[in-house]
C-alpha positions, 0 to 999 in steps of 0.5 A, a space after each residue: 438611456 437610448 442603447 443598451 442591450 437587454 439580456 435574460 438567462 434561464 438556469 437549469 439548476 440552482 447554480 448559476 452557471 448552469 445557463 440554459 438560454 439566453 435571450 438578448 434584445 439590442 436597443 439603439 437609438 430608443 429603437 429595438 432594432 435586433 435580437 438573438 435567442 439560444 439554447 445552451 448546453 448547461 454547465 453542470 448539465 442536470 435540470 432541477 425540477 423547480 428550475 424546470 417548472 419554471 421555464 419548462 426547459 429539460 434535457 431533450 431541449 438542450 442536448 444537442 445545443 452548443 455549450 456557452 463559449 460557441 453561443 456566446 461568440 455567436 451572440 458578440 458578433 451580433 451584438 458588435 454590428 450595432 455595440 462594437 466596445 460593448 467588452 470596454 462599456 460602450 454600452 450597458 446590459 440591462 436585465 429585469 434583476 441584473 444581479 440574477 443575470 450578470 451572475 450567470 454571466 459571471 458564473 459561467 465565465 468562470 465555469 469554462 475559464 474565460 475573462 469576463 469582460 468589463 461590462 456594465 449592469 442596469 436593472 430594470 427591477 430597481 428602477 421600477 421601485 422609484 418609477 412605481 413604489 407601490 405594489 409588486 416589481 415582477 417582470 410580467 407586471 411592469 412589463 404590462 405597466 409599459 404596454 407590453 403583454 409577457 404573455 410567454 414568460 419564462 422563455 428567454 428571448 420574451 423576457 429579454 424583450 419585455 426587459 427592453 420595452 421596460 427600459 425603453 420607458 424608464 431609463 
């Protein structure tokens, strides 16, 4: 698979649609050739400590950012300069455990009402299972089986782009 568009949400809470960045990576023609990182207004909008131990994310970050419709718009137009039927499948999403993060995509969508579009999931974490069946699948070690160094995990856009380096080598 040479395009696809890596994606990864931080969540606020234990609630899926409580997404408070996203990170988004676009691979066309084998080559990373773009990105986009946001910070997003969570819905609900409180933090829980272990999410925030986690991403250390918390209110002060995400104040003044722009809730999910307004970031999310942003992040299509960009996403359709290079993908523009990627809402009828043109092109997979691929995530580091995509059931994760196409339910807060799908959680949030509900969350403000929208139709969620058909878009397609591949996850690098599965595919890592039949690559190396040994050992742990976490992002940060098969990131550094791929090459690359997950030194800022946790931050979305770094995530996002280890997930596209992942999926660049094995799918």
């Amino acid at each position: 698979m040479k395009d696809f568009v890596a994606i990864d949400f931080e969540t606020a809470n234990g609630q899926r649609s409580s997404v408070c960045s996203v990170g988004i990576v676009i691979v066309k023609d084998g080559e990373i050739v773009d990105n986009f990182y946001s910070l997003i207004k969570p819905r609900p909008n409180y933090y829980a400590w272990f999410c925030q131990e986690v991403h250390g994310l918390d209110y002060a970050d995400t104040d003044d950012a722009s809730e999910f419709p307004e970031v999310w718009s942003i992040a299509m137009q960009k996403i359709k300069e290079y993908f523009p039927f990627i809402e009828d499948g043109e092109v997979p999403f691929v995530a580091h455990n995509a059931p994760f993060d196409e339910g807060c995509l799908k959680a949030v969508f509900a969350a403000y009402e929208i139709k969620y579009p058909n878009f397609e999931f591949q996850c690098t974490c599965r595919k890592s299972r039949q690559v190396w069946p040994e050992g742990h699948h976490n992002l940060d070690i098969i990131a550094g089986y791929c090459g690359y160094d997950l030194t800022n995990h946790h931050h979305a856009l770094a995530d996002a782009e280890a997930c596209a380096v992942i999926g660049i080598k094995i799918l």
